[in-house]
VOZAKOL-449738 format. One record per residue (C-alpha): x, y, z; residue number from 1. Coordinates in steps of 0.25 Angstrom, whole numbers, plus 5000, padded with zeros to 4 digits. Layout:
<nodes>
NODE   east   north     up     n
NODE      X       Y      Z   NUM
...
</nodes>
This chain:
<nodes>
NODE   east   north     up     n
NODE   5000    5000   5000     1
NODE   5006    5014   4996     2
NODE   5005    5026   5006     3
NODE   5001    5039   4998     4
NODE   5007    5046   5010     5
NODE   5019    5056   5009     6
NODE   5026    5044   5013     7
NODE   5024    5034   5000     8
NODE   5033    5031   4992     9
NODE   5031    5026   4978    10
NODE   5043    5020   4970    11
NODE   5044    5025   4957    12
NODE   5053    5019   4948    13
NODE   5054    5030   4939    14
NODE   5057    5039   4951    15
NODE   5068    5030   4957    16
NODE   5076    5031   4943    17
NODE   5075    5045   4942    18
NODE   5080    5046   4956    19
NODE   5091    5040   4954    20
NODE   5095    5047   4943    21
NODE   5094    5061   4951    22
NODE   5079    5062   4946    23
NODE   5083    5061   4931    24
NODE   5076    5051   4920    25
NODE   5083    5044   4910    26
NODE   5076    5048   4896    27
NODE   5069    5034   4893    28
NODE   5061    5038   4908    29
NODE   5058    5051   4904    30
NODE   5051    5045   4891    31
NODE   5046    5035   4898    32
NODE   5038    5045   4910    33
NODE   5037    5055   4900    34
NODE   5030    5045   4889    35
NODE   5039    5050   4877    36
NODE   5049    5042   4871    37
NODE   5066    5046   4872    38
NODE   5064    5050   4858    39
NODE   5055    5062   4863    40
NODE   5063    5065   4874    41
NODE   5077    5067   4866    42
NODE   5069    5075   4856    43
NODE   5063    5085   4868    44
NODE   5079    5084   4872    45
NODE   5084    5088   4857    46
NODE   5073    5100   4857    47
NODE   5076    5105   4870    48
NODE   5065    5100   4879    49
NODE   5074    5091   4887    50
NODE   5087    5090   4895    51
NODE   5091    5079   4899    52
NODE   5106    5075   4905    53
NODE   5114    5065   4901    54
NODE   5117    5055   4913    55
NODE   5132    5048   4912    56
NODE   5130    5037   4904    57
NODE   5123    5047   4894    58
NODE   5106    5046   4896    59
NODE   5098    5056   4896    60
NODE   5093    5060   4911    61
NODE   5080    5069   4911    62
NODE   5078    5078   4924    63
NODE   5065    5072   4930    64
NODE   5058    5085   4926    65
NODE   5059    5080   4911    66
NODE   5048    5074   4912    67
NODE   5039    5084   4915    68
NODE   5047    5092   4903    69
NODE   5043    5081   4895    70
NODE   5028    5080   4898    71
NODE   5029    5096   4896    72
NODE   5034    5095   4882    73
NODE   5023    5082   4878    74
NODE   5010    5091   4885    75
NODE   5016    5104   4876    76
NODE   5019    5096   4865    77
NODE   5003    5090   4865    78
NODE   4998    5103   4865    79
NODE   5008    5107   4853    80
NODE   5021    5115   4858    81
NODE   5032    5112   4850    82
NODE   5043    5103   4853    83
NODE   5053    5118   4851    84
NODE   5044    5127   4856    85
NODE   5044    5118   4869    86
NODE   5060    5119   4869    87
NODE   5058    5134   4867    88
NODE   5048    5137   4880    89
NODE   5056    5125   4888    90
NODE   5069    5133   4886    91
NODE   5064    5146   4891    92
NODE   5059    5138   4905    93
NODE   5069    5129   4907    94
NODE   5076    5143   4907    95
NODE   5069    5150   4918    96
NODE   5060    5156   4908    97
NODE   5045    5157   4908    98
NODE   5039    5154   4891    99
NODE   5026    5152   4897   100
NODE   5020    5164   4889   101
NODE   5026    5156   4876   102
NODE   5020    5144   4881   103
NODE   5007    5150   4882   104
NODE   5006    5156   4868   105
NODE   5013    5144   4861   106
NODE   5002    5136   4867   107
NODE   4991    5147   4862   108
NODE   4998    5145   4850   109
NODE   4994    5131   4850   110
NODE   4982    5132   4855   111
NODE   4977    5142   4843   112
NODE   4983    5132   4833   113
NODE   4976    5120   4838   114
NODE   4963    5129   4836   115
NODE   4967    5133   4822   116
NODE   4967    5118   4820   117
NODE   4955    5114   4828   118
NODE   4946    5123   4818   119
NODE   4954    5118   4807   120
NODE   4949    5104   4811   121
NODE   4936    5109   4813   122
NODE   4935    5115   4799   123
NODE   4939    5102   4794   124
NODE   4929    5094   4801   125
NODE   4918    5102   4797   126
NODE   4922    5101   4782   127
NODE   4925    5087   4783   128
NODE   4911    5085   4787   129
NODE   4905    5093   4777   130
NODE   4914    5082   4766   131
NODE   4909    5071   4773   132
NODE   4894    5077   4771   133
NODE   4895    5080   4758   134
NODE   4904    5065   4756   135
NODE   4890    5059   4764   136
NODE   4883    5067   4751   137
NODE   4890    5063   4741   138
NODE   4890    5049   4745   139
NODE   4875    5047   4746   140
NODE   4874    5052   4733   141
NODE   4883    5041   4725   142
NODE   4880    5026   4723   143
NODE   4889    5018   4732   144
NODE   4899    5014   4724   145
NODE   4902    5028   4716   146
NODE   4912    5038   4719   147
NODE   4908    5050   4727   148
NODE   4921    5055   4727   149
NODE   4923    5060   4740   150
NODE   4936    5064   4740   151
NODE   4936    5071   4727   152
NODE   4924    5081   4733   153
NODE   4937    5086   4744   154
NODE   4943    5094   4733   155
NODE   4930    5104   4732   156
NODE   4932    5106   4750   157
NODE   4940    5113   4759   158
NODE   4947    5100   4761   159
NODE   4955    5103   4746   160
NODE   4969    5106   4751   161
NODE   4966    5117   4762   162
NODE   4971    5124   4774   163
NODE   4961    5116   4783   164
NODE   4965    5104   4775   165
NODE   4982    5104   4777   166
NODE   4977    5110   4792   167
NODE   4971    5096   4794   168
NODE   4982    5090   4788   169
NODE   4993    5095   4797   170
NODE   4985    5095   4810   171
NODE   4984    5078   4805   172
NODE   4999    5080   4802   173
NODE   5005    5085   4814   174
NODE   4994    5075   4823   175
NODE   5002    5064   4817   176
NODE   5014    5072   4821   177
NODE   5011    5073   4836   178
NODE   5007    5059   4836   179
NODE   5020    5053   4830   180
NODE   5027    5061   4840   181
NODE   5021    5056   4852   182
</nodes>
């Protein structure tokens, strides 16, 4: 039975490495707590994001406040900071400086670009619904086995190789981006 007083100890094996390593994790248990693979975290170290030391026998050695840098960048980077614009606002703090104003109005910034795409999506939607009506149409009007042609009845909308079009394209795009990062 465990005693949730002040007096309880839990053993945590986690802990008990870092301890005795001066409170440092290697870089395989920082991905590991952090759920990002070594890959990642050398790529934040290469940008600027990290610093870690190299022990003796030459491994990286996080402070055991990386982590919390780590989940930083990941909850910024889902909202859509940069990976550089990160560094540059990281450098300032770990500096003694104070970018929060910066901060505030790059995240305005993608707060205003995610609305820009939310009524380009809407857009979309709506005009992809009116095709469909008009496919529903067009189909109830030929025999089963004769061509509507569909696709060719695209060129005559707002679909034909527009602004809302490549919008939707690269919001697609850069999804599969994020998602072949994670």
């Amino acid at each position: 039975m465990l005693d949730p007083g002040t007096g309880s100890i839990l053993y945590n094996p986690c802990v008990a490495k870092k301890d005795s390593r001066n409170g440092s994790l290697r870089s395989g248990e920082l991905a590991r707590l952090a759920g990002v693979s070594s890959d990642t975290l050398r790529h934040y170290e290469r940008k600027g994001l990290l610093a870690p030391r190299r022990s003796p026998n030459g491994y990286r050695e996080y402070p055991a406040h990386a982590l919390d840098r780590v989940r930083l960048i990941r909850s910024a980077l889902a909202i859509g900071f940069k990976l550089d614009e990160l560094a540059r606002i990281l450098k300032i703090r770990d500096a003694g400086g104070a970018p929060c104003h910066q901060v505030r109005a790059l995240a305005q910034a993608k707060l205003d670009e995610i609305d820009m795409l939310v009524r380009e999506i809407t857009e979309i939607r709506d005009e992809l619904q009116e095709v469909l009506k008009d496919w529903d149409k067009r189909l109830e009007s030929v025999e089963a086995n004769e061509p509507a042609k569909l696709l060719e009845s695209l060129a005559g909308t707002r679909f034909a190789v527009g602004q809302k079009s490549a919008s939707f394209i690269s919001l697609q795009s850069q999804r599969k981006r994020n998602k072949d990062r994670k």
